[in-house]
Steps between C-alpha positions, in 0.01 A plus 500: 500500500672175544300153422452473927368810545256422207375186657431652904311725635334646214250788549162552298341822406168493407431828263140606457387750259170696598356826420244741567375658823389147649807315374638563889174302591503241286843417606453499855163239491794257348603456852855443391648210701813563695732226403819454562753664192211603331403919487271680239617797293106667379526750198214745535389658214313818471427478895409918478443524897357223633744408803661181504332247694636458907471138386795557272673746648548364873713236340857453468472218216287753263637769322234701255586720256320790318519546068347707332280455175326194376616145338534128664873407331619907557372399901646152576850608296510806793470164756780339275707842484467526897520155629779375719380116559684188335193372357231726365162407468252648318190606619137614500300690699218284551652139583502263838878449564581111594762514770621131449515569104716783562746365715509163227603763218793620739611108569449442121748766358720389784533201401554578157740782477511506126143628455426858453122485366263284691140496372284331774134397579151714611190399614185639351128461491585516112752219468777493318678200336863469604763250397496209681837477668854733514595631172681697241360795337765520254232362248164596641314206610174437351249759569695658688495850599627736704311752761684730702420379864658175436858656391771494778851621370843502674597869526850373546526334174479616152134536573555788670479733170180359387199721471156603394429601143372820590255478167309214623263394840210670602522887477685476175381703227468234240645142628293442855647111526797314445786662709555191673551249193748810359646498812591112467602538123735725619629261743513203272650694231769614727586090633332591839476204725120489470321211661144411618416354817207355677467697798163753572585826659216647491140569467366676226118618488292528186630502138837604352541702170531225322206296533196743553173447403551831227872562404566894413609567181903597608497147678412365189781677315751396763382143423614595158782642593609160708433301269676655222781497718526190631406272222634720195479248243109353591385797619209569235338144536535539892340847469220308315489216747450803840273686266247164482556481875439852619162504265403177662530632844320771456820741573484730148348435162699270254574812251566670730756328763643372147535896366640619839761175577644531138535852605678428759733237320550743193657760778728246651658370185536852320550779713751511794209483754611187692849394340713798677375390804543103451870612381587794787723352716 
């Protein structure tokens, strides 16, 4: 694709992952807006027979796809394996799309045809703190991080082979958090063009993994895990420093969130649970 192509006309595909007999419904009370250059690709896992919503499928911009078996990262790679947009969104199942916010994200990566990871904005009645202005994400700004429906990526870029780690998100055996802030290691590590901008896409009800009231033990370890790999070097005293806060919140007991996140760190630094994927090109 030449640099013009990659500055008009771009096309968004919003991917949402549901499951479960009712994730048809849930999909459909989304109302998805029609908006120009913008279509939805839903993954639907485990769907056994419930029938796929008239809602969805009466409309040309909606494509939904059946997968077997169970795991968040396993469903919204099977969007990223089957999407054909230029920019790929990812999605839940639950949020209030923000037709002006989505066509901004198309005007910002034409405008800047060098970016191939966006990381944008959501609303919530659990707000989140966002950098004030546009920025790099080269080195994480402070307090930063990342949670899946704010990642946009440009499929034709060298985006386009990012995915999931299959090991972590909810429905994972061990590790139920932390795909997303893999997903950007990945991206840094490989000199992505990975930038944050101040643009809200969406709405997004109630709490995300990372900030409910009572974390789950293999969120905890995928703190861990983050940690360990993101700040090698400080990683124990920044272990310590989460533990304190996690106890003080009331999300996990301090021996244990400290047990389970240096668990989590131990496995990242000595076994080849996250460094084959951080190095798989």
């Amino acid at each position: 694709m030449t640099e013009k192509q990659a500055r008009k006309n771009l096309t968004l595909e919003v991917l949402i992952a549901t499951c479960g007999p009712e994730g048809g419904k849930r999909v459909a009370a989304m109302v998805l807006p029609v908006i120009d250059r913008v279509k939805y690709l839903v993954s639907w896992q485990d769907p056994q027979d419930a029938p796929v919503p008239e809602a969805l499928s009466s409309r040309k911009d909606v494509r939904v796809l059946p997968l077997p078996g169970r795991g968040l990262s396993r469903n919204r790679n099977h969007c990223l394996d089957n999407a054909t947009g230029d920019l790929l969104m990812i999605a839940d199942d639950d949020l209030r799309l923000y037709p002006e916010g989505l066509k901004a994200v198309i005007r910002t990566f034409e405008d800047n045809p060098t970016l191939e990871y966006g990381s944008f904005r959501y609303d919530s009645d659990y707000p989140k703190e966002y950098p004030a202005q546009e920025c790099s994400l080269a080195t994480l700004p402070k307090n930063f991080f990342q949670a899946s429906v704010e990642i946009i990526l440009r499929r034709y870029s060298r985006a386009t082979i990012l995915r999931f780690h299959e090991q972590f998100g909810l429905g994972a055996e061990e590790y139920t958090a932390g795909e997303e802030e893999l997903l950007l290691k990945k991206a840094r590590n490989q000199n992505l063009d990975c930038r944050f901008f101040p643009i809200t896409t969406c709405f997004h009800p109630g709490q995300t993994t990372g900030i409910r009231s009572r974390l789950a033990p293999g969120a905890i370890k995928a703190k861990g895990v983050c940690t360990a790999v993101e700040y090698p070097l400080t990683a124990i005293p920044r272990i310590l420093i989460n533990t304190i806060r996690i106890a003080r919140a009331g999300q996990a007991s301090f021996l244990r969130a400290f047990s389970l996140m240096t668990y989590g760190a131990w496995k990242a630094t000595f076994t080849p649970l996250v460094k084959s994927y951080l190095d798989n090109k």
